[in-house]
N, C-alpha and C positions, 0 to 999 in steps of 0.2 A: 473392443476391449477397453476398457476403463484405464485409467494412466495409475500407476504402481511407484511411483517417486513421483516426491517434491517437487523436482526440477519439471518434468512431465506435468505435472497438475499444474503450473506457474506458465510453462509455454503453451498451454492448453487453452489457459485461463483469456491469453493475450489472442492467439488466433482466432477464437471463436467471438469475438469482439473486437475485432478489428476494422469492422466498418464504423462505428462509433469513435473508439479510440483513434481514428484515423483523425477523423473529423475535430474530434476535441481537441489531439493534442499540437494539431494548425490551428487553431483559433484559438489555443493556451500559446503558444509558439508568438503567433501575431500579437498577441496581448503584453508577451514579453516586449517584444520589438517596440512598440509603442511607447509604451513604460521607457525605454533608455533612450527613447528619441525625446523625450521629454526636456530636458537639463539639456540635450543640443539645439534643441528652437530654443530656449531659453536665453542661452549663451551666447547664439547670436543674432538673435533680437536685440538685446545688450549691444552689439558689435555693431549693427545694421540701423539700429533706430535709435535706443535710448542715448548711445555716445553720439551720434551727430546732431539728436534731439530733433529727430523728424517723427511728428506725431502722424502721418499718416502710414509711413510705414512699422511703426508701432503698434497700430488699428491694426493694419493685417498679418502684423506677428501673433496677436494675442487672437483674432480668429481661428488663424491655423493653429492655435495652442487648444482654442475647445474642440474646433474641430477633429486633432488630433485625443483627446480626453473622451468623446463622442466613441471614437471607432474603438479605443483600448476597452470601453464599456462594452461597448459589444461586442466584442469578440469574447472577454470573459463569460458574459451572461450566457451564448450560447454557445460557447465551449464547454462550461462547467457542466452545462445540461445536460450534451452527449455524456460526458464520463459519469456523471450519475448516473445516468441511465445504463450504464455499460455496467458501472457497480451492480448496482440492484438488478441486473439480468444477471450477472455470473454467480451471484449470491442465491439466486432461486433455485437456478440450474445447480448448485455446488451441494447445498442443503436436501433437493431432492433428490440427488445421487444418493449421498449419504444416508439420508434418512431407509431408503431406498435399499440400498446394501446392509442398516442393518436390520429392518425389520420382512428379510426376505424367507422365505418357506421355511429352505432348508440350513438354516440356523446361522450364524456367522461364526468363524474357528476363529476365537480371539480373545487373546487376555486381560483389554479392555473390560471393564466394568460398566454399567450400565450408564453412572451419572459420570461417567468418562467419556461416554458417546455421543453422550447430550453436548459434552465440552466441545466434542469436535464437530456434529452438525451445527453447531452454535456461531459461536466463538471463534475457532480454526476457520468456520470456513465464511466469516466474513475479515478477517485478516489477511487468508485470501484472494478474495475480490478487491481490497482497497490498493491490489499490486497496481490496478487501473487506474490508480489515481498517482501512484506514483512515476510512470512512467511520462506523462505529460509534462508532471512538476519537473523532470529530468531535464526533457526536451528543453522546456522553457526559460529553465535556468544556461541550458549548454547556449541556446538563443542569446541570451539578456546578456552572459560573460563575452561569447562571441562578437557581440556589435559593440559593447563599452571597449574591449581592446582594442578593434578596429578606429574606434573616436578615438580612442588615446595615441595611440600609430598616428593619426594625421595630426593630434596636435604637437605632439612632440613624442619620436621614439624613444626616449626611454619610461617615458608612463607607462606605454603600451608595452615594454617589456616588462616591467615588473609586475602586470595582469598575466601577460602569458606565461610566465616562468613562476611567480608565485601561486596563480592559483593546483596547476597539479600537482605543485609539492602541497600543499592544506590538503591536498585531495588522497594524495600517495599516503600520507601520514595516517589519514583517520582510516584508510582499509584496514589497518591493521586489529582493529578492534571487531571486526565484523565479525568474524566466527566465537567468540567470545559471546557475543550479542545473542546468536543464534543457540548457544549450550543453554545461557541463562533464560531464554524465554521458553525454550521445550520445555527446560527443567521445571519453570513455571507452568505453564501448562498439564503435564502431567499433574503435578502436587495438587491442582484446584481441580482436575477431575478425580483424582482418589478421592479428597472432599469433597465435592459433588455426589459421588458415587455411596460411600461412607451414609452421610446424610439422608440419601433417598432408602438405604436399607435398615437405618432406624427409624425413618419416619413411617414404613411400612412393617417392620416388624414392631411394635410400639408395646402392643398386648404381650404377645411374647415373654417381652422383656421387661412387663411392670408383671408377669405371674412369675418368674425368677427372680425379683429383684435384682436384676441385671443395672438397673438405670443410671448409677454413679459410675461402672466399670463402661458402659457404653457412651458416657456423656465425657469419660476420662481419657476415651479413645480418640473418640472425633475431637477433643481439643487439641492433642495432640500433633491429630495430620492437618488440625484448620491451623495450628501454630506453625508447622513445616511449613504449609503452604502460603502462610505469611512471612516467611522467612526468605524463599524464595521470589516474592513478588517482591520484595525487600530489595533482594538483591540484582533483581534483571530492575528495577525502579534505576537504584543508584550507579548501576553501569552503562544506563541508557543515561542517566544526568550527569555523570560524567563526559560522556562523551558529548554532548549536545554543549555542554561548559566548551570544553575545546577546542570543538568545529565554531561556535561562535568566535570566540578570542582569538582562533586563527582567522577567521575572516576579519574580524575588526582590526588585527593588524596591520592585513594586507590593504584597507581601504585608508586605514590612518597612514601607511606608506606614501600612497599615492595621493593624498589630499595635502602630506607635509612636502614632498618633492614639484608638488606642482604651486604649491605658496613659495619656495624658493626660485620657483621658475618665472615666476609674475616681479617678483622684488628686483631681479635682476632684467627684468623684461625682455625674456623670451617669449612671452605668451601675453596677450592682452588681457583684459579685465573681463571681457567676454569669456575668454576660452577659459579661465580661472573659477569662472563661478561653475561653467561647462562641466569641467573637470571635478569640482567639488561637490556637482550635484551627481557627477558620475560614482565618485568614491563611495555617495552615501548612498546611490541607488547598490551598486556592486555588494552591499554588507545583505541582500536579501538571496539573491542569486545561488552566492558561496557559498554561503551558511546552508544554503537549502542542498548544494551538492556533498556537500560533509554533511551531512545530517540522514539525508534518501538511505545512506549504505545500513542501516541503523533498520531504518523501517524495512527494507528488504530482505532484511536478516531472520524479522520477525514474520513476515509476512514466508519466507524460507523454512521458519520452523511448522509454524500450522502445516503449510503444503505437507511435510513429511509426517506428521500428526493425521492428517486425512490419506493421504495415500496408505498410510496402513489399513487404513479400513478396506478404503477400494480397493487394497489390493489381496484382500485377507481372501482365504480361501472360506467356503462351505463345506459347514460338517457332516452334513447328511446327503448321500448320494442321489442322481435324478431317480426322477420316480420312473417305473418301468411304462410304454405306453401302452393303456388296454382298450379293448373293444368297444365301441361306443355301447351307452344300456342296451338302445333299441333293440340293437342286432342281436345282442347275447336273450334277450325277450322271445324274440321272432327262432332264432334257434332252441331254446327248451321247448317252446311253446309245439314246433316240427316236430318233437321226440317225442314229447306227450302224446300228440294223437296219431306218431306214425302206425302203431302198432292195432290200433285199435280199427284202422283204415283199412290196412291187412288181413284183418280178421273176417272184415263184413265181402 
């Protein structure tokens, strides 16, 4: 049975690529980890070699500093592979459903339009598939905030609490915008498949409508619904750049928090010069992380709305009933064929 909701089409999407997405989103995961271990070899390389001015353990800070730049490379290159690859498998699999469901015998019951359908074996249903890229991004970012709080905990507890406590209020804050996100891209979506739709039935009725002189009432129509549907992309545009404004500025305040609490922390010298720069390179790593987790609710909103946009179709019923099963040729052949000459068998 084919999945009939969004939500169904989106858990679907993740199970049936879970040996890939496994894969990638450890090796996105590990690539985080790397990335915030950075600015703490840095820090105390600083602490360990450049303040005592010992050049040879300076040499094997900055080894373990490529070494460490080495593994975060690869674990990116072939972690990104896996989710591509996981992308572009759920995107074959999603479009040959659809395509599939609508171009089946017995008709599809639906009040989609043709270049509606396009929208969604299209469009919808790679929106879709990119759910697979944003669950790694998730992973990676709860990774990256996870171990930067951790560093900040051991160099001084309250850095480390203003990460733990500020990041889920940025996070609590931007939920609220989600379902908002999800009205204005359906809304979108629709409108650019009635355009779609619209277009494909003047570009094939054409004759038609240059033997009525139709062609200003039809060229006045499609401006119309391609104005609508500019309107609408208008609008799902400017409520997704609003919100991406906000998830930004909350994160950049939370990282200027913690980079100005930790320069009072050095002044007064609680924290060395190591764990300062430590700290600063943590604040400025944390502005990628956050932003990315305030921002994910956004894309899964939209990736939310397609899901419910293809689930109509799969889940549409068929107009015309199964066909009855009949008799293979052969046998209905080999049967006339017995009546033909029974009689005349009879005879002789």
């Amino acid at each position: 049975m084919p999945p009939t909701t969004g939500s169904l089409i989106l858990r679907r999407s993740i199970t049936r690529n879970r040996g890939r997405l496994a894969r990638g989103t450890g090796l996105i995961s590990l690539h985080q980890l790397a990335e915030a271990t950075v600015p703490v070899l840095i820090g105390v390389g600083i602490d360990r070699a450049v303040a005592p001015g010992d050049g040879t353990a300076l040499l094997l800070w900055v080894a373990a500093l490529g070494a460490l730049f080495v593994g975060l490379h690869l674990c990116y290159r072939f972690g990104a592979r896996q989710l591509m690859l996981a992308i572009a498998n759920e995107a074959y699999l999603l479009r040959g459903e659809l395509a599939a469901k609508i171009v089946h015998p017995r008709r599809l019951r639906t009040d989609l339009r043709a270049g509606e359908l396009l929208t969604v074996s299209s469009t919808d249903a790679d929106n879709v598939s990119y759910l697979l890229d944003y669950v790694p991004r998730i992973a990676g970012a709860i990774t990256a905030t996870a171990v930067s709080a951790a560093v900040l905990l051991v160099v001084d507890w309250r850095l480390g609490l203003v990460v733990l406590v500020g990041t889920p209020l940025v996070l609590v804050g931007m939920q609220f915008a989600g379902p908002l996100i999800t009205r204005r891209v359906t809304e979108q979506q629709e409108l650019a498949g009635k355009a779609t739709a619209l277009a494909t039935d003047l570009v094939s009725g054409v004759r038609p409508l240059r033997g009525l002189g139709a062609e200003r009432a039809a060229a006045r129509r499609y401006r119309d619904v391609s104005q609508a549907s500019l309107r609408a992309s208008l609008r799902a545009a400017g409520t997704q750049s609003r919100y991406l404004a906000f998830s930004t500025a909350g994160s950049a305040l939370l990282a200027c928090g913690v980079a100005v609490l930790a320069g009072w922390f050095a002044l007064d010298g609680r924290i060395s010069v190591g764990e300062f720069i430590m700290v600063i390179g943590l604040a400025q790593f944390l502005l990628e992380p956050i932003g990315l987790l305030a921002i994910v609710p956004s894309w899964v909103a939209e990736a939310r709305a397609s899901a419910d946009r293809a689930a109509l179709v799969l889940g549409a019923e068929l107009l015309l009933p199964p066909a009855k099963r009949r008799k293979p040729l052969q046998s209905r052949i080999l049967y006339w064929r017995r009546c033909a000459t029974g009689p005349s068998r009879a005879s002789t």
